[in-house]
SESETOR-726768 format. One record per residue (C-alpha): z, x, y. Coordinates in Angstrom, 2 decimals. Layout:
! SESETOR-726768
+---------+---------+---------+
|      up |    east |   north |
+---------+---------+---------+
|       Z |       X |       Y |
...
+---------+---------+---------+
END
This chain:
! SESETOR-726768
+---------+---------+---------+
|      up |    east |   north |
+---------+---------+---------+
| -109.96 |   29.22 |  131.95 |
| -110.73 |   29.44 |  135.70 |
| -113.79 |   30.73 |  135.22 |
| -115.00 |   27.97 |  132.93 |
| -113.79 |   25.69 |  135.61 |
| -115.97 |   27.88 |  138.05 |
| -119.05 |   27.45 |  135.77 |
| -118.62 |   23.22 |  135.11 |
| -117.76 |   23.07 |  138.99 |
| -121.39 |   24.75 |  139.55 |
| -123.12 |   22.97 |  136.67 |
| -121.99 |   19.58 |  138.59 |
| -123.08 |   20.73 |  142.09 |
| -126.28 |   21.58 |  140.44 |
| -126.95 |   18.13 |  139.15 |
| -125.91 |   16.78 |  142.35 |
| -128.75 |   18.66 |  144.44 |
| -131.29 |   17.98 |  141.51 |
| -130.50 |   14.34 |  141.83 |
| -130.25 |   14.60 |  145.92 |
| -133.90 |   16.14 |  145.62 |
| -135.51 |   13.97 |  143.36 |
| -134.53 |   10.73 |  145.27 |
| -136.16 |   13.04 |  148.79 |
| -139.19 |   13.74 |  146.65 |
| -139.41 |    9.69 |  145.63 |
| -138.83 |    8.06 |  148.65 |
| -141.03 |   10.65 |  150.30 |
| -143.50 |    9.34 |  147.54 |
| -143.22 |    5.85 |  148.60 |
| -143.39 |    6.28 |  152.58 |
| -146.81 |    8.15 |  151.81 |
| -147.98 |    5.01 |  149.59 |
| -146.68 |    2.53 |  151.96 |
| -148.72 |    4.56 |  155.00 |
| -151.88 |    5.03 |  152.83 |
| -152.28 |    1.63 |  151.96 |
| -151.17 |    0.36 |  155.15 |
| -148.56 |   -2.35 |  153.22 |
| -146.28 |   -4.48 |  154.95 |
| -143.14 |   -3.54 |  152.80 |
| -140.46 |   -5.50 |  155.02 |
| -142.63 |   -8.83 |  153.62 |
| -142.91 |   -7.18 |  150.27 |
| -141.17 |   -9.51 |  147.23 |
| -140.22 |   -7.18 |  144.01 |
| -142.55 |   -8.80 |  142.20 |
| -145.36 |   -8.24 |  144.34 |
| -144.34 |   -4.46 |  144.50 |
| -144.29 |   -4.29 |  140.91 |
| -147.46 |   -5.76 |  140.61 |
| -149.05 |   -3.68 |  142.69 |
| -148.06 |   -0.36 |  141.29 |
| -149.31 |   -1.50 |  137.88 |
| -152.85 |   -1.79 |  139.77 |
| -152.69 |    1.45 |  141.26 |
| -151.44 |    3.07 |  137.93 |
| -154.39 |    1.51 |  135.95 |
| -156.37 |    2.96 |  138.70 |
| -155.26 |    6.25 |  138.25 |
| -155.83 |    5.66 |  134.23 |
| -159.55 |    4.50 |  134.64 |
| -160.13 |    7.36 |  137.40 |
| -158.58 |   10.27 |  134.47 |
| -160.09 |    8.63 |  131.94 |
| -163.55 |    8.82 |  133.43 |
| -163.17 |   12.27 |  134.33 |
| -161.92 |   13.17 |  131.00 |
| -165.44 |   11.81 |  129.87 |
| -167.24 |   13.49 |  132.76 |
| -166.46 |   16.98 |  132.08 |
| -168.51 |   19.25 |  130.37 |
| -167.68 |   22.37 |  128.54 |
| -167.95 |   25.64 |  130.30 |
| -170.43 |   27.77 |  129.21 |
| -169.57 |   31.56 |  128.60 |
| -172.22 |   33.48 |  131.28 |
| -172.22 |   36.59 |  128.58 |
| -173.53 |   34.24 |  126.18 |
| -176.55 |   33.12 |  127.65 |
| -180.14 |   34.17 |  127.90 |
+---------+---------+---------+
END
């Protein structure tokens, strides 16, 4: 029984640090938005925020979806000439 408490004591430790890291790797995220666009957050509303990440994802869906459309297929050297 002890050692079942062992393994559920670990399991929750282990949720603990992946919850501690993903909340690092976010707001690590953010400051690196915040200093590459230069934005005022302190003046920042929540709507303006939100607003404002939808542009930069539909950015980042116009910039895939024109690559997607840019690529070419690789051609297989051995195949050719």
């Amino acid at each position: 029984m002890t050692n079942i408490s062992k393994k559920l004591e670990q399991i929750e430790r282990l949720k603990k640090e992946l919850s501690e890291e993903k909340e690092r790797i976010e707001n690590t995220l953010g400051k690196e938005i915040i200093n590459q666009f230069g934005l005022n957050y302190e003046s920042l509303t929540k709507s303006e925020i939100k607003e404002f990440v939808e542009n930069l994802k539909d950015i980042y869906e116009i910039m895939n979806e024109d690559q997607s459309s840019n690529s070419v297929p690789s051609v297989d050297s051995s195949s050719v000439g």
